[in-house]
C-alpha positions as CSV (number, residue, x, y, z in Angstrom):
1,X,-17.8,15.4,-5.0
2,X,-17.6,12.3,-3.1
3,X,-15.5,9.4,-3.6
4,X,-15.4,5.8,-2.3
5,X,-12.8,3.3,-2.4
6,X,-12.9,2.2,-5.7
7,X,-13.3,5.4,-7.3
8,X,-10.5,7.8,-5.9
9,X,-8.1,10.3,-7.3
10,X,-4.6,8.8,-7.8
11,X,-2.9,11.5,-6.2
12,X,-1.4,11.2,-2.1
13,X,0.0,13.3,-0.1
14,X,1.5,14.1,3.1
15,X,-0.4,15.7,5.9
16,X,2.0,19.1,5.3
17,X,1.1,19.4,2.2
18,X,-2.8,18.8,2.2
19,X,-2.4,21.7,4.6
20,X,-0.7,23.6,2.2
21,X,-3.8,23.0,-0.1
22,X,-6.0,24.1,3.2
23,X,-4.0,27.0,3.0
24,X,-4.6,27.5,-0.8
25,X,-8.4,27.6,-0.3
26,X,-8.8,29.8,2.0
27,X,-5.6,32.1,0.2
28,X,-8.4,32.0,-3.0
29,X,-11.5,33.1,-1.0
30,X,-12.7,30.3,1.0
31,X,-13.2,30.7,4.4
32,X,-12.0,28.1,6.8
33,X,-15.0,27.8,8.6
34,X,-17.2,27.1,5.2
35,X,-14.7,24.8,4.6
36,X,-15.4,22.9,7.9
37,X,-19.0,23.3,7.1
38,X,-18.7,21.5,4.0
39,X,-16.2,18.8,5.7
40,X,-19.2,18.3,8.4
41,X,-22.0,18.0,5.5
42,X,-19.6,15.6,3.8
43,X,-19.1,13.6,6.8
44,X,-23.0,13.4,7.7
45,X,-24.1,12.1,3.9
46,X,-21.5,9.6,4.6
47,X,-22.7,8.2,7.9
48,X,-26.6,8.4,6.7
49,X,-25.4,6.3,3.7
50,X,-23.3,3.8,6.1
51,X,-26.2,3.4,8.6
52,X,-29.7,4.8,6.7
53,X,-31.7,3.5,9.8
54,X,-29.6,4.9,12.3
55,X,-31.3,7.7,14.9
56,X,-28.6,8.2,17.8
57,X,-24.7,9.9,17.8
58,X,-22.0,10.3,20.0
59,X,-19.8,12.4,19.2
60,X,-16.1,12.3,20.4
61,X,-14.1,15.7,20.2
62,X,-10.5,16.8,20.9
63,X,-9.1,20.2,20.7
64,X,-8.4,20.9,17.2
65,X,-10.3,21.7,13.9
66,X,-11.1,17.7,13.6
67,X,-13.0,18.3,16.6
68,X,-14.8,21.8,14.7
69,X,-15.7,18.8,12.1
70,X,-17.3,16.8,14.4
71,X,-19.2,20.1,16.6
72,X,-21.0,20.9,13.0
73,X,-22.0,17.1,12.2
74,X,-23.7,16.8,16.0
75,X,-25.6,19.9,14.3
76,X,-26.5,18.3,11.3
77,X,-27.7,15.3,12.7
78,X,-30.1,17.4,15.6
79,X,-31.3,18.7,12.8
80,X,-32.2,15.4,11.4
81,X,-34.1,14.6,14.7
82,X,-31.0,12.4,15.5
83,X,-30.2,11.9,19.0
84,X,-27.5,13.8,20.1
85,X,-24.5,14.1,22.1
86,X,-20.9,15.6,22.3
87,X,-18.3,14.0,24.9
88,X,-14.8,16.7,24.8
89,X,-11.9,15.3,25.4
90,X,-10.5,18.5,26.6
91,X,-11.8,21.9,27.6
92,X,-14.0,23.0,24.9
93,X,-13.3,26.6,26.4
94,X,-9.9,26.1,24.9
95,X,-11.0,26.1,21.4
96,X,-9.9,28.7,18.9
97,X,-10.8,30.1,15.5
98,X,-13.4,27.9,13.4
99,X,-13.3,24.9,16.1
100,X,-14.5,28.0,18.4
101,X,-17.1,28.6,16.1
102,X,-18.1,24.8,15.5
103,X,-18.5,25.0,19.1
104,X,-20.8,27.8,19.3
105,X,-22.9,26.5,16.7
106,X,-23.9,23.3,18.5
107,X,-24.1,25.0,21.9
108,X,-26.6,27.5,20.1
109,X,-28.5,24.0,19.0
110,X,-28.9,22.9,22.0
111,X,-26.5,20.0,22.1
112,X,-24.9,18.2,25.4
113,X,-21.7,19.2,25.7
114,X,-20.0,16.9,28.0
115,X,-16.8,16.3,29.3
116,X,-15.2,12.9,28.4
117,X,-14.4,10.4,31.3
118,X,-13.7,6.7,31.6
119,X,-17.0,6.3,32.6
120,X,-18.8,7.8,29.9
121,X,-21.4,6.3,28.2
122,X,-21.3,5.7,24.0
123,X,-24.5,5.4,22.4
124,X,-25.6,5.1,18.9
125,X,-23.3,5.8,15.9
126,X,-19.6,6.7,17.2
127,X,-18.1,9.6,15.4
128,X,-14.3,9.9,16.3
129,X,-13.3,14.1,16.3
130,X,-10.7,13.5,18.1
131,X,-7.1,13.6,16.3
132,X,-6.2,15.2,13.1
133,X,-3.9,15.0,10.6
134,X,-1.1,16.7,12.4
135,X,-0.5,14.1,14.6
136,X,3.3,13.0,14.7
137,X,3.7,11.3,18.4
138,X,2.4,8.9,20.6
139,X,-1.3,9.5,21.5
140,X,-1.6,11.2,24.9
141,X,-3.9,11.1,27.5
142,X,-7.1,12.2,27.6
143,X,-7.1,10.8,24.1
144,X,-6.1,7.4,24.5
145,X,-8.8,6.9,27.3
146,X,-11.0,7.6,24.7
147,X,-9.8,5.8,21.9
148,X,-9.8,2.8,24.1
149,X,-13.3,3.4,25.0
150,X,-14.7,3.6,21.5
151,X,-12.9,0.7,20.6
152,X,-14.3,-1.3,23.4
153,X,-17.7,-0.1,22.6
154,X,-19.0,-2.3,19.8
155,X,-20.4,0.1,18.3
156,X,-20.4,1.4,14.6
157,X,-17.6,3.8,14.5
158,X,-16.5,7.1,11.6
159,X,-14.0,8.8,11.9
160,X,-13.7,12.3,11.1
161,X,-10.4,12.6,7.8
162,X,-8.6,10.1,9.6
163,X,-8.8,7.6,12.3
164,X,-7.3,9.0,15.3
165,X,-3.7,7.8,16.5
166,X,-3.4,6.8,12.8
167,X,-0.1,8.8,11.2
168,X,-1.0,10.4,7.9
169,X,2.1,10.2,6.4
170,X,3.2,6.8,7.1
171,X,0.1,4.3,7.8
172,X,1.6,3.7,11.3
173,X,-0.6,3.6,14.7
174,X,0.7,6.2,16.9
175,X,0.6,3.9,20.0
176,X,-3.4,3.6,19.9
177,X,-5.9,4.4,17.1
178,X,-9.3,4.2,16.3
179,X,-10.4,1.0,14.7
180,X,-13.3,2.6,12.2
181,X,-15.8,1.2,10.3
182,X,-16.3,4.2,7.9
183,X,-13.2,7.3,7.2
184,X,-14.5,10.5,6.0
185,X,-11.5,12.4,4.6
186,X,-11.4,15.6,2.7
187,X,-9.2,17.7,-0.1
188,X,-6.7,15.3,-0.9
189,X,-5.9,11.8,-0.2
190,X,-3.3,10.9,2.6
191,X,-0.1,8.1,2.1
192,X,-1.3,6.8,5.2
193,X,-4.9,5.7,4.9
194,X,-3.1,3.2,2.1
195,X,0.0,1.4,3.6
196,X,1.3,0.0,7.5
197,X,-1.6,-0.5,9.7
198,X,-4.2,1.6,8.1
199,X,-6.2,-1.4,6.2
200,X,-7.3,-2.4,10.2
201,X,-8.4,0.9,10.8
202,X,-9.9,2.7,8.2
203,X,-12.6,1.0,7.1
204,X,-14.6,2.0,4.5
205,X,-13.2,5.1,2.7
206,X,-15.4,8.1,1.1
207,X,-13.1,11.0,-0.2
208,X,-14.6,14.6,-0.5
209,X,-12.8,17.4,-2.1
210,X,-14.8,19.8,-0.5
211,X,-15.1,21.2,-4.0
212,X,-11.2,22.5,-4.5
213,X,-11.0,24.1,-7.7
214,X,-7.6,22.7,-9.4
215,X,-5.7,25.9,-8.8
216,X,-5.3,24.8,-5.5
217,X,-3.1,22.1,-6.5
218,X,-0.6,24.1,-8.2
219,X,2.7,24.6,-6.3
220,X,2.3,21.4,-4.1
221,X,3.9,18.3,-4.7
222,X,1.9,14.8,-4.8
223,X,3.7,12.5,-2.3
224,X,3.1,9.3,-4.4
225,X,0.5,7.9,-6.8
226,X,-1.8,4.8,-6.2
227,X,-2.2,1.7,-9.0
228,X,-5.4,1.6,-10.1
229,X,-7.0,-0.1,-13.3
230,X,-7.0,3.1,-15.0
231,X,-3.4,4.4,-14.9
232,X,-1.7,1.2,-14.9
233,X,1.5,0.9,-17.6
234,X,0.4,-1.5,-20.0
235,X,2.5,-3.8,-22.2
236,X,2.3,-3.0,-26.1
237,X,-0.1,-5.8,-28.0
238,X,1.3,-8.4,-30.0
239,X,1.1,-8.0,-34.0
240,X,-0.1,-11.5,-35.8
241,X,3.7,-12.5,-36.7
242,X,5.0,-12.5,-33.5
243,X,7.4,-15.2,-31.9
244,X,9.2,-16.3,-29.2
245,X,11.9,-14.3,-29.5
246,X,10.3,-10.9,-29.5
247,X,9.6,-11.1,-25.7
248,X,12.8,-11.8,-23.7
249,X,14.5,-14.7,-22.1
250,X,14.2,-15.0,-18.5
251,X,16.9,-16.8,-16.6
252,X,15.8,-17.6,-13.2
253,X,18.6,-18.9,-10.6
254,X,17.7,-20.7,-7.1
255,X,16.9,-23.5,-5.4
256,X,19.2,-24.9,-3.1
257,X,18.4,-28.2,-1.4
258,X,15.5,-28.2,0.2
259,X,14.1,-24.9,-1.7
260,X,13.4,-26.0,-5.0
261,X,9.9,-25.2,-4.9
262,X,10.5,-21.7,-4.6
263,X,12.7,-21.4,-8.3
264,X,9.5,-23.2,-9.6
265,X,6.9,-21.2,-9.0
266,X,9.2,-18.1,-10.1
267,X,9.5,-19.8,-13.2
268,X,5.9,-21.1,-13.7
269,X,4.6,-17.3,-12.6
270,X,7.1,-15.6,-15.5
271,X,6.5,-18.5,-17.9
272,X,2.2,-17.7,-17.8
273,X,3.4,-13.5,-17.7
274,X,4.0,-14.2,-20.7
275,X,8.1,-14.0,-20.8
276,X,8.8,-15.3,-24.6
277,X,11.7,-18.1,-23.5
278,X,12.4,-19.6,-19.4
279,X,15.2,-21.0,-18.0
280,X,16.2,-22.2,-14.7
281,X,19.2,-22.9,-12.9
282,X,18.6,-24.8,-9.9
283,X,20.2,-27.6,-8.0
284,X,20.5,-31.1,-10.2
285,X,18.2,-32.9,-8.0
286,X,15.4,-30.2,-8.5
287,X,15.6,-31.4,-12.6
288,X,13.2,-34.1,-12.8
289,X,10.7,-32.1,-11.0
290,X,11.0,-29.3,-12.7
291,X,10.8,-30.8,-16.5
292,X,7.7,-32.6,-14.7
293,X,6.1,-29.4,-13.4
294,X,7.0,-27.1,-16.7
295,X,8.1,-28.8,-19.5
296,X,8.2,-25.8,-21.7
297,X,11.4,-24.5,-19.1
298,X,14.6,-25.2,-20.1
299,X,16.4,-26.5,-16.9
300,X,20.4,-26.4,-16.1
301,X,21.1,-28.7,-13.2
302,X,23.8,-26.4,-11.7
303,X,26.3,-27.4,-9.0
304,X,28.7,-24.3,-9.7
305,X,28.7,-20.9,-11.3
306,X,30.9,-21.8,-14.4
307,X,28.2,-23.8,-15.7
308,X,26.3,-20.2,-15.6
309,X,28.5,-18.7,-18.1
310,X,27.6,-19.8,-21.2
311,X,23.3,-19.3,-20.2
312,X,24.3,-15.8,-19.2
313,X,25.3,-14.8,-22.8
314,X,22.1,-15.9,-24.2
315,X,19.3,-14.8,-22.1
316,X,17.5,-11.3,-21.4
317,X,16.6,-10.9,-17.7
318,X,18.1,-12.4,-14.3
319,X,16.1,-13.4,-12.2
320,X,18.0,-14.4,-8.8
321,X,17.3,-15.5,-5.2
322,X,14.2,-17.9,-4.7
323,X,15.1,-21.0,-2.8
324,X,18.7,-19.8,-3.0
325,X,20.1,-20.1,0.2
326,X,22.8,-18.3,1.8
327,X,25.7,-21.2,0.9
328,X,28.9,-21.3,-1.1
329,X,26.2,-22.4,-4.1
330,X,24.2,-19.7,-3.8
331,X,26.8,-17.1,-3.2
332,X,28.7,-18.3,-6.2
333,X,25.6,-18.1,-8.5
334,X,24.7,-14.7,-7.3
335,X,28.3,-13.3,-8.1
336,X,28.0,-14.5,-11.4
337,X,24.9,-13.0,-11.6
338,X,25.7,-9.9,-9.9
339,X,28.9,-9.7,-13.1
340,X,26.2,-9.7,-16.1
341,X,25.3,-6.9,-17.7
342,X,21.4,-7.5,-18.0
343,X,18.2,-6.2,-16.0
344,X,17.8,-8.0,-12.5
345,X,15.3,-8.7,-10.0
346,X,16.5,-9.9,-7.2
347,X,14.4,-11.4,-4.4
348,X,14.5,-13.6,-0.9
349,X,17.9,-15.0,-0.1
350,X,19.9,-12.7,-2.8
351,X,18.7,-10.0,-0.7
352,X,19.9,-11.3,2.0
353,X,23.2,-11.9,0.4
354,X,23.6,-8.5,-0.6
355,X,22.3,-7.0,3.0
356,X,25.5,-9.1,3.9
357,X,28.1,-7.3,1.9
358,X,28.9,-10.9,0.1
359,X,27.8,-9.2,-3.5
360,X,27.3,-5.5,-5.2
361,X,23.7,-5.2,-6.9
362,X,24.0,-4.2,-10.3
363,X,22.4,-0.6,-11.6
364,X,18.7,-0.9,-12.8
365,X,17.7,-3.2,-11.0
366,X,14.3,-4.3,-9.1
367,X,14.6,-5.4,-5.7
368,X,11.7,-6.9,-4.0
369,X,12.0,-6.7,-0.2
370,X,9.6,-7.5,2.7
371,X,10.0,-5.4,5.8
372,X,12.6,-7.9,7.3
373,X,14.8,-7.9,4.2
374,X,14.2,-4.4,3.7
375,X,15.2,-3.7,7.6
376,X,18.8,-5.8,6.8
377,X,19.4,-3.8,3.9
378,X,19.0,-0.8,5.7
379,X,20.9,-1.5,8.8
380,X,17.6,-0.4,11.0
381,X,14.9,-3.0,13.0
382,X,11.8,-4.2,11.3
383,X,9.7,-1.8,13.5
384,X,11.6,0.8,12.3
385,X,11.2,-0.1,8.2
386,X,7.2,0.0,9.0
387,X,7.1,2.8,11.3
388,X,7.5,4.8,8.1
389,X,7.3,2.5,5.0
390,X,7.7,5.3,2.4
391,X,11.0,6.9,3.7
392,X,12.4,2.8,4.0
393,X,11.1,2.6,0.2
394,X,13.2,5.5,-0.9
395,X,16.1,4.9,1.0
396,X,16.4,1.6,0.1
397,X,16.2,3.3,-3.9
398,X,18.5,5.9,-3.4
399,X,21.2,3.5,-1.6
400,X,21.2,0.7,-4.1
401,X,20.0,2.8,-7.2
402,X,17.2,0.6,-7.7
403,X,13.5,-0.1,-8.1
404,X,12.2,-1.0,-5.0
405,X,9.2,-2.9,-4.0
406,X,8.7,-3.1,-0.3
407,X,6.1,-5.8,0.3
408,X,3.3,-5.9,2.7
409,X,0.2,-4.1,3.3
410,X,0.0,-1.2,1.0
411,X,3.1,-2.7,-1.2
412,X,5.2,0.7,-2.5
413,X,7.6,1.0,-5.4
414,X,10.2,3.5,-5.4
415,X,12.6,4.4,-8.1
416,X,15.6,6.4,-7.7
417,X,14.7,9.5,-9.8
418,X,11.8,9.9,-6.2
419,X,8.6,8.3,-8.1
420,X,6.5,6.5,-5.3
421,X,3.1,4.4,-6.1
422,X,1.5,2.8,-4.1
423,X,-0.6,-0.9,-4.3
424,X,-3.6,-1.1,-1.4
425,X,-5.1,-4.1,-2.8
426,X,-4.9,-7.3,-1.5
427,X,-6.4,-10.1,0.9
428,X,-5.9,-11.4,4.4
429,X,-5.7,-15.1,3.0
430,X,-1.9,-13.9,1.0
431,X,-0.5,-14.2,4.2
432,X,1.4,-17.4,3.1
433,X,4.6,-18.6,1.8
434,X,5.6,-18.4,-1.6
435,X,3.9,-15.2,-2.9
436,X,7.0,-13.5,-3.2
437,X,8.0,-16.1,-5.4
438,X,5.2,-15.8,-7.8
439,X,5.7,-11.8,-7.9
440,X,9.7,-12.1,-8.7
441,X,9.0,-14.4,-11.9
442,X,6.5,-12.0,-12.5
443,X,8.2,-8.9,-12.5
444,X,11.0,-10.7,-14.4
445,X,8.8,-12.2,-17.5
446,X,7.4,-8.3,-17.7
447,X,10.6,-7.0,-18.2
448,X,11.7,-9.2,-20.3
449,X,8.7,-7.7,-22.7
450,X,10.1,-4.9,-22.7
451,X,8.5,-2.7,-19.7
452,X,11.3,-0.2,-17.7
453,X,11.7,-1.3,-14.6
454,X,9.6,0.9,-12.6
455,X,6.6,0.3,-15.2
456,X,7.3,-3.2,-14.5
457,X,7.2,-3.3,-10.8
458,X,4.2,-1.4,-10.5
459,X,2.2,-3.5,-13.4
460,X,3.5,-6.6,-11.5
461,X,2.3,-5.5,-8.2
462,X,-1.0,-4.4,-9.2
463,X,-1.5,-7.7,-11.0
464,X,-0.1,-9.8,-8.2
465,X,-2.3,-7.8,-5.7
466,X,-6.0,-8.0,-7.3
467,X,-5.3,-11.8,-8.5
468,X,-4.5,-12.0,-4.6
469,X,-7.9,-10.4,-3.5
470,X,-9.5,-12.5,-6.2
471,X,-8.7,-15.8,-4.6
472,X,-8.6,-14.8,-1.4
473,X,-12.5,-14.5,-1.3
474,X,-12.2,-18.2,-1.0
475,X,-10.9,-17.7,2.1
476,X,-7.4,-19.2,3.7
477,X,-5.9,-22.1,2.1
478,X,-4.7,-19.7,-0.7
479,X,-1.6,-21.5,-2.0
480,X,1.2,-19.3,-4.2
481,X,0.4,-21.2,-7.7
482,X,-3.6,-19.9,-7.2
483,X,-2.1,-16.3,-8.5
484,X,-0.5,-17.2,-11.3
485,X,-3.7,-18.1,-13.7
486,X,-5.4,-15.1,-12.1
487,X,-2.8,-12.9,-13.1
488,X,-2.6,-14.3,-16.2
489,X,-6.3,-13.0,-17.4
490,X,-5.8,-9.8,-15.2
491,X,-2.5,-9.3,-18.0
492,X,-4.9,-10.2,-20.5
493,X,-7.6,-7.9,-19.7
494,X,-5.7,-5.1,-19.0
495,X,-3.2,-5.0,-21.6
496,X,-5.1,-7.7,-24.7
497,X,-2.4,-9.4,-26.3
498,X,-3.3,-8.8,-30.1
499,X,-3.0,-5.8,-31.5
């Protein structure tokens, strides 16, 4: 049955094992070639639905079964009275088994079958059969002729499972890709239509199972899980003689001079999470200004980790490294921090403390990386962390023992026992300072309720993601402090807090 964006299974997978549940289908009695039949019908009710006044395609074909998919959809859409044409991207002679077939079939319709050059011309809808699933390298030549072309075109473009030159495992354009307007994609869902580049590619997403029976899915493992409103963790209501002291104490330590805005907004963003006491350890001239901004915060002017000692016997969770610099202060705070026996998050400039060797993380903790800090925690380049953002996400884990969240489009969260989810929710306008801030108080006020940490990171990105695409219909200008009432009534509404 068909699927669209905001009403998908949870499960992902890799591209090796959605061919392992190819390979299960056609193991239990159905043939490949009804398979691609059924993949082309899908494909076809999605592009009538996308464009219902649309008469004209051009279909783009590569060498593989992708291109059998888009042989059987120039069929369909003859057969609609559509006009039609096929431009290969290779020999179509070439073709083997049920791409062979696909082949035959629109041949035996009558369809153009030409080959692809630069100067060919694209008419119509665009439907991109060029590059599969399998793809691991840098698109070659013929293909990236043609990607470039369809690109350039300006036309309405679907792609046939995936946009080509788009990696399935890791969300990362293979040198060139296919920037498409709708993405057709069949059995199972793939990591990499949800994380790296694949929110400028993909487009609008319709998922067809091409009716696999859920025998196929034994045997094969899911890759990672997306957060979605229905399988969220959800924090336990709160009976009529609750108090304060039922829901954690959050101690939040940061900002040095010049960065006390940061600490804030951590503090505001666990405060309205709903954390039962806050604290903050910050710089004394930061004190005023934080009294002003939350009076219900307790606030420590701090000018060296002694004066920590005492707080850290009292409170719940830690939450360290907004606005904290990479001084003697903060380093001295952080090793205090790093000595207490309590859950963690650590964020921003305690990352990059630790990536440093000045500090050991603690066990159980959360660490809340974007690619850069993620990168300097790893020892690797940037461009390596988001070349493939799931393997960086359970590295990271494994090496530091520690929930993970690796920001940035399609946010993951890994935990050292191998659980990965996945957050593709969002908006262009959270491309702005302070977010990061907003998630860490988050994360810390939900664990001082009482979540695990992994529950916790994943409720806290999920909530810090929608109340992100919530305000970010307004368009840029979004400032950090717009999330935190959002996420306050997203909490509400998905976990009500009486009983």
């Amino acid at each position: 049955m068909p699927h669209t964006k905001d009403d998908l299974p949870d499960a992902l997978y890799s591209a090796a094992h959605v061919r392992a549940l190819d390979a299960n289908l056609i193991a239990a009695g159905t043939p490949g070639f009804e398979l691609m039949q059924r993949a082309a019908r899908a494909t076809w009710r999605g592009l009538v639905r996308q464009w219902p006044s649309a008469n004209e395609l051009t279909v783009v074909a590569g060498r593989g079964n992708n291109s059998g998919d888009g042989y059987l959809v120039a069929v369909l859409a003859r057969r609609a009275g559509w006009h039609v044409r096929v431009l290969a991207a290779g020999d179509p002679q070439r073709l083997q088994g049920d791409a062979a077939l696909a082949h035959a079939a629109a041949v035996s319709e009558g369809i153009a079958v030409q080959a692809f050059t630069a100067q060919s011309e694209l008419r119509g809808i665009v439907l991109d059969a060029l590059l599969g699933t399998g793809l691991t390298g840098e698109v070659r030549e013929p293909f990236a002729s043609a990607i470039t072309a369809i690109n350039a075109s300006g036309l309405p473009v679907a792609a046939v499972d995936i946009p080509s030159g788009l990696c399935a495992d890791t969300g990362r354009i293979l040198g060139t890709a296919v920037r498409a307007d709708l993405t057709v994609t069949y059995i199972a869902l793939k990591v990499g239509l949800f994380t790296g580049d694949a929110a400028d590619v993909v487009g609008e997403l319709v998922f067809n199972d091409l009716q696999a029976s859920a025998e196929s899915f034994n045997g094969v493992d899911i890759d990672a899980r997306r957060l979605t409103a229905g399988n969220l963790p959800r924090l336990a209501g709160r009976v009529p003689t609750a108090h304060k002291g039922k829901f954690g104490h959050v101690l939040l330590i940061g900002g040095d001079r010049g960065f006390g805005g940061a600490i804030l907004l951590s503090a505001q963003s666990a405060l309205r999470s709903g954390a039962g006491m806050v604290s903050v350890a910050t710089r004394s001239e930061h004190v005023p200004a934080a009294l002003a901004r939350i009076p219900e915060a307790m606030v420590l002017g701090t000018s060296s980790a002694n004066q920590l000692m005492e707080l850290l016997q009292k409170v719940s969770v830690l939450v360290v490294g907004p606005g904290l610099g990479q001084a003697a202060w903060g380093r001295s705070l952080l090793s205090a921090a790093a000595n207490a026996p309590l859950p963690q998050v650590w964020d921003a400039d305690a990352l990059n403390l630790l990536a440093s060797n000045h500090v050991s993380l603690p066990k159980d903790c959360v660490i809340t990386p974007h690619p850069g800090e993620a990168a300097r925690l790893l020892g690797i380049s940037t461009a390596e962390v988001q070349a493939d953002r799931p393997a960086a996400a359970h590295a990271l884990s494994k090496k530091y023992t520690a929930v993970v969240i690796l920001k940035g489009a399609g946010s993951l969260i890994a935990s050292p026992d191998g659980r990965l989810a996945l957050s593709h929710q969002g908006h262009p306008a959270m491309a702005t300072a302070g977010l990061g801030d907003v998630l860490a108080g988050l994360v810390g006020a939900l664990l001082a309720q009482g979540m695990d940490a992994f529950n916790a990171a994943c409720l806290a990105v999920w909530l810090h993601a929608n109340a992100g695409e919530q305000q970010g219909k307004s368009g840029r200008g979004l400032a950090a402090s717009d999330l935190i009432p959002a996420i306050r009534q997203l909490l509400e509404e998905q976990a009500p807090c009486l009983k």
